[in-house]
C-alpha positions as CSV (number, residue, x, y, z in Angstrom):
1,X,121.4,93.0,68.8
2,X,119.6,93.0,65.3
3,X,120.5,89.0,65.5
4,X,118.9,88.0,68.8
5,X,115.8,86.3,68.3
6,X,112.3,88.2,68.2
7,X,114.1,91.4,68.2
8,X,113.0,91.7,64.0
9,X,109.8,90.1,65.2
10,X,109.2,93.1,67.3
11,X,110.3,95.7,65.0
12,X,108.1,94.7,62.5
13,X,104.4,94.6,65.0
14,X,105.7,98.1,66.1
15,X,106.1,99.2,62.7
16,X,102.4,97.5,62.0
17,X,101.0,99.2,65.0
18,X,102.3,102.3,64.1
19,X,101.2,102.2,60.2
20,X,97.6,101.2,61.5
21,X,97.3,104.3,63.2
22,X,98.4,106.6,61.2
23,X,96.1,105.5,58.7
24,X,93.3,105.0,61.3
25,X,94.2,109.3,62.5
26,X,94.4,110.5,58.5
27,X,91.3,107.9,57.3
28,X,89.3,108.6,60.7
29,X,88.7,105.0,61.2
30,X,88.5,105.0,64.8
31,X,85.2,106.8,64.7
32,X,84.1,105.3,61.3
33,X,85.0,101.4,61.9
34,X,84.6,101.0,65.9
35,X,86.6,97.6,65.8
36,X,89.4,98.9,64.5
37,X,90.9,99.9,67.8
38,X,90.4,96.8,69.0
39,X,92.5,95.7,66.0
40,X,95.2,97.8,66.8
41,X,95.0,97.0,70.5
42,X,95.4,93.5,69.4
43,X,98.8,93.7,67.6
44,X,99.6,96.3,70.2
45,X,99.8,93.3,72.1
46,X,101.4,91.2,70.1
47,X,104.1,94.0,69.9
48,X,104.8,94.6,73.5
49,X,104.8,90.9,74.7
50,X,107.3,89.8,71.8
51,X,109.5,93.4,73.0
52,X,109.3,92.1,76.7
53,X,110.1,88.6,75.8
54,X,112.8,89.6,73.9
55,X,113.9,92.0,76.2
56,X,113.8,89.4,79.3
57,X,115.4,86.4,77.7
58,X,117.2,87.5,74.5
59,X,118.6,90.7,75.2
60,X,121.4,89.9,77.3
61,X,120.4,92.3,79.9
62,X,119.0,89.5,81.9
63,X,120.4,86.1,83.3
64,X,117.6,84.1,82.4
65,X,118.2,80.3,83.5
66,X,114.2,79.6,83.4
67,X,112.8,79.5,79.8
68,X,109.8,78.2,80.7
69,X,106.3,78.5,79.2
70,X,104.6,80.4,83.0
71,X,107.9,82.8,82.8
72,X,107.0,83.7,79.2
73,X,103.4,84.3,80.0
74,X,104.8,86.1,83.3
75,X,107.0,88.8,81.4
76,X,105.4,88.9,78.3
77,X,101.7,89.7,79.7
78,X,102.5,91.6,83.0
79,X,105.0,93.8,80.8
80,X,102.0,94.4,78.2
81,X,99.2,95.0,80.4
82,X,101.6,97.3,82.7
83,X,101.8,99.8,79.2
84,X,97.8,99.3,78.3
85,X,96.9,100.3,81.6
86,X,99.7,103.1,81.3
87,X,98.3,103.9,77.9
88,X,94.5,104.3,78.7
89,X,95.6,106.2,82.4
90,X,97.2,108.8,79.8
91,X,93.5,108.7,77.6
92,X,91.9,109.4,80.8
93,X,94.5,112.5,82.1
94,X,95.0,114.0,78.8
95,X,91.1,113.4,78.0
96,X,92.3,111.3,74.5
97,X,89.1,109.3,74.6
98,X,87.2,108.7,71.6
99,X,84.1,107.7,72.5
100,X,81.0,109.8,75.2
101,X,81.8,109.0,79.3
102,X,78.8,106.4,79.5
103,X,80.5,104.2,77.0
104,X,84.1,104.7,78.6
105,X,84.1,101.4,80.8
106,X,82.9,98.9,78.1
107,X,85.7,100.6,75.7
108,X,88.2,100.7,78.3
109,X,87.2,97.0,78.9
110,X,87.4,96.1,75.0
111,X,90.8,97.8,75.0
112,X,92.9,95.8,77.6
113,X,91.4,92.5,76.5
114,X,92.9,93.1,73.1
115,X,95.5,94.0,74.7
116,X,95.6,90.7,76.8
117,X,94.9,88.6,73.8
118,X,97.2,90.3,71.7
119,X,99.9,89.3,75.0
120,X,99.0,85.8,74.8
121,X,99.4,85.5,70.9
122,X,102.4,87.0,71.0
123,X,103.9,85.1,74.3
124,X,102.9,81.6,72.3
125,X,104.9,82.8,69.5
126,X,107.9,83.8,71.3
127,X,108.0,80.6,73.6
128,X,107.2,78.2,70.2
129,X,110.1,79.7,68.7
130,X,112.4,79.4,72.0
131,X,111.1,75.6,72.3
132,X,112.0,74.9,68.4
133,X,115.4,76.5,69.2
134,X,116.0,74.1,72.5
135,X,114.8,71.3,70.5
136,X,117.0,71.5,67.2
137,X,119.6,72.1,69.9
138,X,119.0,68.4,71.9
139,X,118.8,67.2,68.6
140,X,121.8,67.8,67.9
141,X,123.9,66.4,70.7
């Protein structure tokens, strides 16, 4: 498993994500630096769509004959956005917001577009690195 590709990849954005905010909750800087949720939304991203691309076509769990740049997008943004929307529904029941109710929709907004840019980043990254694999791999034959 630790030898599949992007599964490191993953590891390593989760581990970001996670050291971000537990510097962020002991530093304070989501209500110091407002932009620094969207940073963490961002790799967020970037974590989730390499975990669902990795997930989809690397893990095994899958029979994945179509390894093509629209199925990457498919899993690896559906799969992200399907947890930011999860992740801000949970803000909303557990009242985990940060910021008053009038600004709620812009942050909400700023949230899952980071989240959605953070997708595509990381979606690019793992289909680069599956098109350098298929390449070396006609290369050779």
């Amino acid at each position: 498993m630790f030898k599949k590709p992007l599964f490191v990849e993953t590891l390593i954005f989760f581990a970001i994500v996670l050291v971000l905010h537990i510097i962020a909750t002991i530093y304070h800087l989501y209500w110091s630096i407002y932009e620094f949720d969207s940073l963490v939304h961002f790799f967020a991203g970037i974590a989730l769509a390499l975990f669902f691309s990795w997930f989809y076509f690397f893990s095994g769990f899958f029979d994945t004959q179509k390894r093509n740049l629209r199925m990457f997008l498919l899993i690896s943004i559906l799969g992200a956005m399907l947890v930011g929307i999860c992740w801000e529904t949970y803000e909303i029941i557990f009242k985990q917001t940060m910021v008053q109710k009038v600004d709620y929709p812009y942050d909400l907004a700023m949230d899952l577009i980071m989240d959605f840019l953070g997708a595509i980043a990381g979606c690019f990254y793992a289909y680069i690195k599956e098109y350098n694999k298929q390449m070396i791999i006609k290369n050779q034959q």
